[in-house]
C-alpha positions as CSV (number, residue, x, y, z in Angstrom):
1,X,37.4,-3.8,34.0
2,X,34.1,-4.9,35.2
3,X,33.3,-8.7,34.8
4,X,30.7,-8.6,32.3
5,X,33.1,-6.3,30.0
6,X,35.0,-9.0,29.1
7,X,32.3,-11.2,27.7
8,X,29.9,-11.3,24.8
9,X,26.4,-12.7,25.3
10,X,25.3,-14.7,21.5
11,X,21.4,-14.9,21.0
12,X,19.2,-16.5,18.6
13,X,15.6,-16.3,19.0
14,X,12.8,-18.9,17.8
15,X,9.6,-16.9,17.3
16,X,6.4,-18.1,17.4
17,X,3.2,-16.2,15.1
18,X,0.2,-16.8,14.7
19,X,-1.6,-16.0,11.5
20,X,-4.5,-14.7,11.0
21,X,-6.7,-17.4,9.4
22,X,-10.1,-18.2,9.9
23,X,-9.6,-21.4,10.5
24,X,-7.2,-23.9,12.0
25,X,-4.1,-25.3,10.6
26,X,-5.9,-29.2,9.7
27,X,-9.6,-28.8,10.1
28,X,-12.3,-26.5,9.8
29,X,-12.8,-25.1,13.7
30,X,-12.8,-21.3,14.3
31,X,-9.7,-19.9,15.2
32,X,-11.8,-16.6,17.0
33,X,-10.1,-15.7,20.1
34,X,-12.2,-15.1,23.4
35,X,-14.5,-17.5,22.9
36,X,-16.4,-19.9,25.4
37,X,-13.3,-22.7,26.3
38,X,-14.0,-26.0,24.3
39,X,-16.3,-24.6,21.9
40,X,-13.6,-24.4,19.0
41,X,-12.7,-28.3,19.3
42,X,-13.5,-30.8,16.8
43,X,-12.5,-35.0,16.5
44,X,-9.3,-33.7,14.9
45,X,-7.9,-30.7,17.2
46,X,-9.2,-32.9,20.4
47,X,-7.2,-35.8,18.8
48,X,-9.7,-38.5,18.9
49,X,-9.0,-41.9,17.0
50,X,-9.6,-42.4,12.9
51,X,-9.7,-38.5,12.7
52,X,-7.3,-37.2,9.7
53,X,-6.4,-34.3,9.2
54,X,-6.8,-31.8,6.0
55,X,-3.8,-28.9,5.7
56,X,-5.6,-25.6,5.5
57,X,-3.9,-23.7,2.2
58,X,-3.9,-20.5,4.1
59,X,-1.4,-21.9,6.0
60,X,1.0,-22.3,3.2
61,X,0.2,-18.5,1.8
62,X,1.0,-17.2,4.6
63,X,4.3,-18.8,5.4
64,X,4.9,-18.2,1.9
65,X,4.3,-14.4,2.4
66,X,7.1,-14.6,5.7
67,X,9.8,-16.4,3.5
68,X,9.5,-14.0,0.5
69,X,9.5,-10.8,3.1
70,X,12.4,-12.6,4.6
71,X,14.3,-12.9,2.0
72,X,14.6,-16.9,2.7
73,X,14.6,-19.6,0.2
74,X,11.0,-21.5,-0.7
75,X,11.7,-25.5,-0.9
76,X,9.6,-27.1,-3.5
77,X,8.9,-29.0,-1.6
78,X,8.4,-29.5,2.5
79,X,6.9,-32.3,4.6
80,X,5.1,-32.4,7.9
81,X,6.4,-34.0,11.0
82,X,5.4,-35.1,14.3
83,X,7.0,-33.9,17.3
84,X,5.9,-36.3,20.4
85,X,6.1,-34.8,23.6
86,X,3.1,-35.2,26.6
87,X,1.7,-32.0,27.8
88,X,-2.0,-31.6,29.2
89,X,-3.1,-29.4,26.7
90,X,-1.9,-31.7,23.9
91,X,-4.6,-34.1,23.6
92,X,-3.3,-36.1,20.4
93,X,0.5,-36.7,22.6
94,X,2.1,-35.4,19.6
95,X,2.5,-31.7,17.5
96,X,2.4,-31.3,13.8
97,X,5.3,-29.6,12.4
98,X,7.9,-29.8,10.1
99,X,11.5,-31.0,10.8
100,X,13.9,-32.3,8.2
101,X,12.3,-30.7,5.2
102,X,10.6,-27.2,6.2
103,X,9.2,-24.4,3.9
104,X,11.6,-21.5,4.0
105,X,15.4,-21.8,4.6
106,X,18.0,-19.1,5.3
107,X,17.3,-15.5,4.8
108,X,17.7,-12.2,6.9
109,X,16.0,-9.5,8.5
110,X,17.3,-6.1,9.1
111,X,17.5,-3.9,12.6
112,X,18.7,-0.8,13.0
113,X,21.6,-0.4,15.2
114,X,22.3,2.5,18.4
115,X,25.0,4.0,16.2
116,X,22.7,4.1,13.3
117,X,23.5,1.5,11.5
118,X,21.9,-1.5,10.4
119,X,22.7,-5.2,11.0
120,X,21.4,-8.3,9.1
121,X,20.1,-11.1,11.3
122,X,20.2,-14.1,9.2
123,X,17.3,-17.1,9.8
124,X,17.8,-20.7,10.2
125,X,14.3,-21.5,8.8
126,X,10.9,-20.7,8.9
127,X,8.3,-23.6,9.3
128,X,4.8,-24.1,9.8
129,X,2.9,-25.6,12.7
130,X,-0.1,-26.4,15.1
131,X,-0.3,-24.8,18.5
132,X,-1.3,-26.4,21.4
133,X,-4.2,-25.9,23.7
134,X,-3.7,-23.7,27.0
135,X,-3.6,-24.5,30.6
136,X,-5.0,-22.6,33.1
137,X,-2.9,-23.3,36.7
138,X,-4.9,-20.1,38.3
139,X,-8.0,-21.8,40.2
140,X,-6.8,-23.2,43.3
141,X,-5.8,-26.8,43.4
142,X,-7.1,-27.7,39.8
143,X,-5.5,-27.1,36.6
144,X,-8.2,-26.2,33.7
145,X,-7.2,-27.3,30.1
146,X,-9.5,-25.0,27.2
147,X,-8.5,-26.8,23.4
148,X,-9.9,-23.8,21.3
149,X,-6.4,-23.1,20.6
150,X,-5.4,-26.7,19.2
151,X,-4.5,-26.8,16.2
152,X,-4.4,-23.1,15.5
153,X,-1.8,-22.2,12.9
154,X,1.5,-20.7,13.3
155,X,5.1,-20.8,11.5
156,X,7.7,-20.6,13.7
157,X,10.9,-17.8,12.5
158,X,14.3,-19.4,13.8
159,X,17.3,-17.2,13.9
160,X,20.7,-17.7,13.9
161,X,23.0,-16.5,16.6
162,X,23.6,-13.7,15.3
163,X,21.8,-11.1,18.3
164,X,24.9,-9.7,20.5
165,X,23.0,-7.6,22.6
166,X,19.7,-8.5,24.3
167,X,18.9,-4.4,23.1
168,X,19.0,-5.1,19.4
169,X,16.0,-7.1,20.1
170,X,13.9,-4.6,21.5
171,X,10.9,-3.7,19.6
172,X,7.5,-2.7,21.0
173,X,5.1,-4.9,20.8
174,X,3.9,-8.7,21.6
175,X,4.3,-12.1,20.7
176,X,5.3,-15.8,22.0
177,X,9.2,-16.5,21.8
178,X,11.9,-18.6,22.8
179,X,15.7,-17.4,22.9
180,X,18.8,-19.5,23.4
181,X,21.4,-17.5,25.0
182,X,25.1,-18.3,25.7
183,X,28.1,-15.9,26.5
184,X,32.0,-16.5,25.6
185,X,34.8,-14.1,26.0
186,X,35.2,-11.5,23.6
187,X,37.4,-12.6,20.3
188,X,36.4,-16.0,21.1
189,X,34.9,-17.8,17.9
190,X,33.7,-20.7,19.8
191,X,30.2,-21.2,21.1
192,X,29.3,-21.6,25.1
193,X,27.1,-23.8,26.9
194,X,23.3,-22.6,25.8
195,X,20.1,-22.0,27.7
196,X,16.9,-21.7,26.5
197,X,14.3,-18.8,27.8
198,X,10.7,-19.9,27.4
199,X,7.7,-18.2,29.0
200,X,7.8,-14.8,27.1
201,X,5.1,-13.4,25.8
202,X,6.7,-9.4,25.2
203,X,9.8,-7.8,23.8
204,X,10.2,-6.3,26.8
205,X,10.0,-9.3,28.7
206,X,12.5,-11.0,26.1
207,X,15.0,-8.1,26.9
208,X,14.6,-8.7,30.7
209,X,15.2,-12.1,30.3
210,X,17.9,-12.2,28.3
211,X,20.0,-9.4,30.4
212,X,19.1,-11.3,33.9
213,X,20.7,-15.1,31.8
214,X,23.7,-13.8,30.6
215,X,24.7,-11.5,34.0
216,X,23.7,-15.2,35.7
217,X,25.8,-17.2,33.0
218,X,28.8,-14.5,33.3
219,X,28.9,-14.8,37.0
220,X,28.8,-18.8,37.2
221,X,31.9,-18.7,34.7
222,X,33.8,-15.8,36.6
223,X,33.3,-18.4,40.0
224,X,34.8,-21.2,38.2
225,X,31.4,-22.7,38.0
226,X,30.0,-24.3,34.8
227,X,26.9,-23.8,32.8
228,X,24.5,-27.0,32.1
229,X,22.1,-26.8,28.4
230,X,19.0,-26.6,30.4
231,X,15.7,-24.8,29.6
232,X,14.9,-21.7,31.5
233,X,11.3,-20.5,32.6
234,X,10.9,-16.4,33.1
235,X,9.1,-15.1,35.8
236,X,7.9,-11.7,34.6
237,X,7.1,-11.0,37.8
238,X,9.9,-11.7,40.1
239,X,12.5,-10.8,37.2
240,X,14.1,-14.6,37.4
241,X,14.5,-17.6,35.7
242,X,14.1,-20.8,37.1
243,X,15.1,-24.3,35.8
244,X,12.3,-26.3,34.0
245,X,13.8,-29.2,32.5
246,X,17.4,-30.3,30.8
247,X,17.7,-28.6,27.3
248,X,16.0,-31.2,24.7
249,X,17.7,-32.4,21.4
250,X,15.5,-33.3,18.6
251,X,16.4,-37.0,19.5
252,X,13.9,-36.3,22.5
253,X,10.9,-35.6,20.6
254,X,11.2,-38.6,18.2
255,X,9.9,-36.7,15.0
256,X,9.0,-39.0,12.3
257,X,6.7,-38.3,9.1
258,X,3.5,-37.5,9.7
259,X,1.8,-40.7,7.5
260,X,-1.5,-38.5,7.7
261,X,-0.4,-35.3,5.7
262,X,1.3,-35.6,1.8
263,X,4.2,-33.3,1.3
264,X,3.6,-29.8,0.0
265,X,4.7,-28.9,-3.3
266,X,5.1,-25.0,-4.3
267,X,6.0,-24.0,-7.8
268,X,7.2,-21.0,-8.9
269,X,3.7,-19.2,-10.7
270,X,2.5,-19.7,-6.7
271,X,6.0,-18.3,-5.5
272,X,5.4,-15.4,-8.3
273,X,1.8,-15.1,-7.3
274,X,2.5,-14.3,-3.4
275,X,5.1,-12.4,-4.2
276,X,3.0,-10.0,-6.4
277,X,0.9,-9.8,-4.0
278,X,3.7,-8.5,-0.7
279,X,3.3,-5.4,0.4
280,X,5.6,-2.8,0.7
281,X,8.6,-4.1,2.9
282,X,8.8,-2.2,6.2
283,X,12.0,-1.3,6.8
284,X,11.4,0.3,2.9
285,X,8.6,1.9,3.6
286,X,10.3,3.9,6.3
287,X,13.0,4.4,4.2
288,X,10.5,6.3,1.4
289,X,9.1,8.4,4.5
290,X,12.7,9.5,5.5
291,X,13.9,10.4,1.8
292,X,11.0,11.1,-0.1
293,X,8.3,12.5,2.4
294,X,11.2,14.4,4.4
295,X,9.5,12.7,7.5
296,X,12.1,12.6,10.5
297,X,13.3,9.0,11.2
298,X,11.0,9.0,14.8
299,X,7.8,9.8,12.6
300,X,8.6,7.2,9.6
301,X,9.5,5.1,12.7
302,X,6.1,5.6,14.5
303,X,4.0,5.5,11.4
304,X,5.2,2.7,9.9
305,X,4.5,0.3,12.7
306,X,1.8,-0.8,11.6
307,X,0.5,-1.0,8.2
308,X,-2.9,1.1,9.1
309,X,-1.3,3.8,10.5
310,X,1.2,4.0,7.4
311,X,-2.1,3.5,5.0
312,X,-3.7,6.0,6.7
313,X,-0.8,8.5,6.6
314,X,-0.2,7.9,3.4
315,X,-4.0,8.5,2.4
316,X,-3.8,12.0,3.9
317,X,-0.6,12.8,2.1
318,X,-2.6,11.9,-0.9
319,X,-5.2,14.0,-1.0
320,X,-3.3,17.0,0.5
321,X,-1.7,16.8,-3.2
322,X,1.5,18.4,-3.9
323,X,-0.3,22.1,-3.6
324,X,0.9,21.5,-0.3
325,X,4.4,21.6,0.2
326,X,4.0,20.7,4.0
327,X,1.3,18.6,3.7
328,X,3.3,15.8,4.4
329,X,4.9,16.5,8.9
330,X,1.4,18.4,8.7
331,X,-0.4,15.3,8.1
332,X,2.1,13.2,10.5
333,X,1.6,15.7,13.4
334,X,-2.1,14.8,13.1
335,X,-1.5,11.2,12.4
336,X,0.9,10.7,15.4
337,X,-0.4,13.0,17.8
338,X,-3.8,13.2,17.8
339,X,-5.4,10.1,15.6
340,X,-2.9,7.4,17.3
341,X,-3.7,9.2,21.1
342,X,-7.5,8.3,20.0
343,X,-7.1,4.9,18.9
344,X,-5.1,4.2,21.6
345,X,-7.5,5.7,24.4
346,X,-10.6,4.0,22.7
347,X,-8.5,0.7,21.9
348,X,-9.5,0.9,17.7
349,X,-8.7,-0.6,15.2
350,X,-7.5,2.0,12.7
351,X,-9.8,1.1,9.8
352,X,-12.5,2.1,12.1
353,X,-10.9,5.5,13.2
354,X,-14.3,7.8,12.8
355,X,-12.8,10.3,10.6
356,X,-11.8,9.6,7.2
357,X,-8.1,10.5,5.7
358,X,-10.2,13.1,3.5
359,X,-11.4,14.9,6.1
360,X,-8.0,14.9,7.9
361,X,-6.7,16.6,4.9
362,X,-9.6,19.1,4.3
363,X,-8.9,20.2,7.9
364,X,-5.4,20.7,7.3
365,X,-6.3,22.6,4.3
366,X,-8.4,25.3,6.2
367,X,-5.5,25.7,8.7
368,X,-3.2,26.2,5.8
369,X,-5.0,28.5,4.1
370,X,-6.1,30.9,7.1
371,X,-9.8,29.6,8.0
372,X,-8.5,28.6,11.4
373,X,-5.7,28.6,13.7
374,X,-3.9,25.1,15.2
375,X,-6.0,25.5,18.2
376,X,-9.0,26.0,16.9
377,X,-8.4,22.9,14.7
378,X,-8.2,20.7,18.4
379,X,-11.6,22.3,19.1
380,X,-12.5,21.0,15.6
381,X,-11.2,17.8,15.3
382,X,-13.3,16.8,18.8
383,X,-16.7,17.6,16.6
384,X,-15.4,15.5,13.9
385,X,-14.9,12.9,16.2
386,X,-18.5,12.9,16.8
387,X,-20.1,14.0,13.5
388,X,-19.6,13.4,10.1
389,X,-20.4,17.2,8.8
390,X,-17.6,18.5,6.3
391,X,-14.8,20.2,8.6
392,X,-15.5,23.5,6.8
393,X,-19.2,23.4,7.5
394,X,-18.2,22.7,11.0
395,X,-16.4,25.4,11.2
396,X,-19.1,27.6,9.7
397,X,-21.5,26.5,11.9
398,X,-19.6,27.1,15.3
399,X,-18.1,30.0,14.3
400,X,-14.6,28.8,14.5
401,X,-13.6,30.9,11.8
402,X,-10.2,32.4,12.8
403,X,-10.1,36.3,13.2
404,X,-7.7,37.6,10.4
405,X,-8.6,41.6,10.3
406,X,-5.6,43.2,11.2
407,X,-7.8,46.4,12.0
408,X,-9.6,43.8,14.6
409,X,-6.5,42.4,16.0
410,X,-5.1,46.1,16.6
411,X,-8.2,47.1,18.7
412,X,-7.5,44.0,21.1
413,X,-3.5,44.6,21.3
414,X,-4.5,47.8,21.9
415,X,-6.5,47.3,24.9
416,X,-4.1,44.9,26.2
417,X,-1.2,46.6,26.0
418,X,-3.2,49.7,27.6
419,X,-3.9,47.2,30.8
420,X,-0.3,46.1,31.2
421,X,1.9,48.9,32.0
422,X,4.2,47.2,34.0
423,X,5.1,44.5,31.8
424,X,5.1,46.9,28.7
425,X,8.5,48.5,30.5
426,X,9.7,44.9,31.2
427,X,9.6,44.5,27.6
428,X,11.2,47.9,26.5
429,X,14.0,47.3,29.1
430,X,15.1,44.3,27.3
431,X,12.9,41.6,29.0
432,X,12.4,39.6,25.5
433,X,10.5,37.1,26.8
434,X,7.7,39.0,28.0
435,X,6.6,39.0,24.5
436,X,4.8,35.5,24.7
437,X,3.1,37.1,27.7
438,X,0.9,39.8,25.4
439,X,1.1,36.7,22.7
440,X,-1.5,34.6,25.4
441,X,-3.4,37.7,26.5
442,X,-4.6,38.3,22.8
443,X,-5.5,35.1,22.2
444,X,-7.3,34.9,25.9
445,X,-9.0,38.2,24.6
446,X,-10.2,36.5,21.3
447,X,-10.7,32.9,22.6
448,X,-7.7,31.5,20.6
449,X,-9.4,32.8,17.1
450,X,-6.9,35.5,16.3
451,X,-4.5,34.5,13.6
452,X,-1.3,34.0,15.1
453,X,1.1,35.6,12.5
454,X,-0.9,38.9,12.3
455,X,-0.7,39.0,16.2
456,X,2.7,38.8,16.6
457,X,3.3,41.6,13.8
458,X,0.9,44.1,15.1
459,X,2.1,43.3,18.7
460,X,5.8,43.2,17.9
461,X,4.9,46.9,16.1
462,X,2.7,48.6,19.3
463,X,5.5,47.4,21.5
464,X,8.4,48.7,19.9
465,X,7.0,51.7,19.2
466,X,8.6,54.3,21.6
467,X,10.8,51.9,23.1
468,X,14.7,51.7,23.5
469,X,16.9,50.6,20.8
């Protein structure tokens, strides 16, 4: 048995979001990314004495939003804290959080499992904070400090260790998160001596951390060494972690009431209110794909992943109307194939994708119905890309119109079966496959307009004709 088989790594992670407000957590500065460095900074991010701060509501909507997807508990109500610790880029010497009494408590999330399963990763808390600024080490000898990013708000998603596999964290994507990892042998109940990962800003990079900690941790143990609770830094680029510090308890960072910030009180007509106003969950969404739209679980997968791409989906499935049996892995070919490679290559924003879900859907329509072929509608959806003409009037005006007169398609199968003696006798010996051959000469011959189906059933009928049964 291999070292490693006789261990089990236990991971929580402490995630770190920012939301998407238009302005920071305590004042009224610009939370814009990309902009000039200390242009976002006022007397209250920067820290500067007799400046108070002012909690931005958005904050508490959107944390509220987290907790009710997460299934956690709302407190009535939560307090702010200060968590002291010096850092360059923290020019007040202290961070505003919440300790002892934070918004959301308990709760779960839901992954799906190798096996195909699921699993239910349950959540410490959830809590709302500032961030700090950012140092920039990169410029020689100096160290640059830009505050734009004081004071910009986050909640911060704390799970329990309930992650057994540094896999069932994978998702694509990024983010900022923390993960404390520790390993025991397996049908131990017990906990090990932690770690903490910092400095990871991807799921990927999360996953290469975690699996470089816990073959380090395993290997200390199996010399008869022992772990210290120290906090690790990842080096994305060398695929290590290095020591940055012993492992801080909250003793360290002397939180105490903020006396600047009055607690928060949530009732239940706000719970309600948010709540009405959730989305679709997810992991339910997907779900409906898979059982109602008969979507296969790596489309529902792929489309749900971000709520424009699902929208957008969705939208086309819409207006393709149930006249369409198909309409709906027609309209997620398109979706995931073609609309996603766009936004991807030209870095978009879905909402801004240039063609409209109608026009998705009237293109599919003229490939159902005959008008045109699945090649021709690549040809077509390019000129959409570019003009905002009705597909069909496209189509009209470039003469994409697919070649459906089975009287045409006979003179052209014809011809090429005429020119291809040789592989006519392949065929009539048994060769099967040399039927896709004369397939792609027809369409060469009628630049990809002839209609597919009515090819193959005049070819299959000139071929056979005469030929060995």
């Amino acid at each position: 048995m291999k070292p490693n088989e006789g261990y089990e790594p236990v991971i929580g992670l402490e995630v770190h979001a920012h939301l998407r407000t238009s302005s920071k957590a305590f004042c009224s500065c610009s939370t814009k990314f990309g902009d000039e460095p200390n242009t976002n900074v006022c007397p209250v991010c920067a820290g500067l004495p007799g400046a108070l701060p002012v909690l931005n509501i958005s904050l508490v909507e959107f944390a509220l939003r987290m907790g009710l997807a997460a299934n956690s508990t709302i407190s009535p109500r939560s307090t702010f804290a200060r968590k002291n610790y010096f850092y360059p880029d923290l020019p007040k010497g202290y961070q505003i959080s919440q300790y002892e009494q934070p918004i959301c408590t308990g709760g779960f999330v839901e992954i799906d499992l190798e096996d195909g399963g699921r699993k239910k990763i349950r959540l410490t808390r959830i809590h709302m904070e500032e961030d700090a600024g950012k140092s920039i080490h990169d410029v020689g000898a100096e160290t640059l400090v830009d505050l734009n990013r004081c004071g910009v708000p986050l909640i911060e998603i704390v799970s329990e260790p309930d992650l057994r596999s540094p896999k069932e964290n994978m998702e694509e994507g990024s983010l900022r998160c923390d993960a404390n990892v520790s390993v025991r042998k397996k049908g131990e109940a017990g906990l090990g001596t932690k770690t903490e990962l910092k400095n990871m800003n991807s799921f990927r990079h999360v996953e290469r951390a975690l699996e470089f900690e816990i073959d380090r941790q395993i290997r200390v143990l199996e010399e008869g060494g022992s772990l210290e609770q120290e906090t690790l830094l990842w080096d994305a680029n060398r695929n290590i972690a290095s020591s940055m510090r012993s492992k801080e308890g909250a003793h360290d960072y002397r939180y105490f009431p903020d006396p600047d910030l009055v607690p928060v009180h949530v009732d239940e007509p706000w719970i309600s209110r948010v709540r009405a106003g959730l989305p679709e969950h997810p992991t339910a969404r997907r779900d409906r794909f898979i059982n109602v739209h008969h979507l296969p679980k790596y489309d529902a997968e792929v489309l749900t992943s971000e709520k424009g791409y699902a929208d957008y989906f969705e939208a086309v499935v819409k207006i393709l109307g149930p006249a369409n049996p198909d309409g709906a892995k027609s309209a997620s070919n398109w979706v995931m194939t073609e609309v996603l490679r766009v936004v991807g290559e030209e870095k978009l924003d879905i909402a801004k994708f240039p063609i409209s879900p109608a026009r998705i859907a009237s293109m599919i329509r003229l490939i159902n119905d005959g008008t045109i072929s699945s090649k021709i509608a690549k040809d077509l959806f390019a000129e959409m890309l570019h003009s905002d003409a009705d597909p069909k009037a496209i189509v009209e005006k470039k003469g994409m119109v697919q070649l459906s007169d089975e009287s045409a398609i006979r003179k052209v199968v014809d011809e090429v079966v005429e020119r291809n003696e040789a592989q006519v006798k392949k065929y009539r010996a048994g060769n099967a496959n040399v039927f896709g051959f004369f397939v792609g000469e027809v369409m060469k011959a009628t630049r990809g307009k002839a209609n597919p189906a009515i090819v193959n059933k005049v070819l299959k009928k000139k071929l056979d004709a005469g030929g060995s049964k």
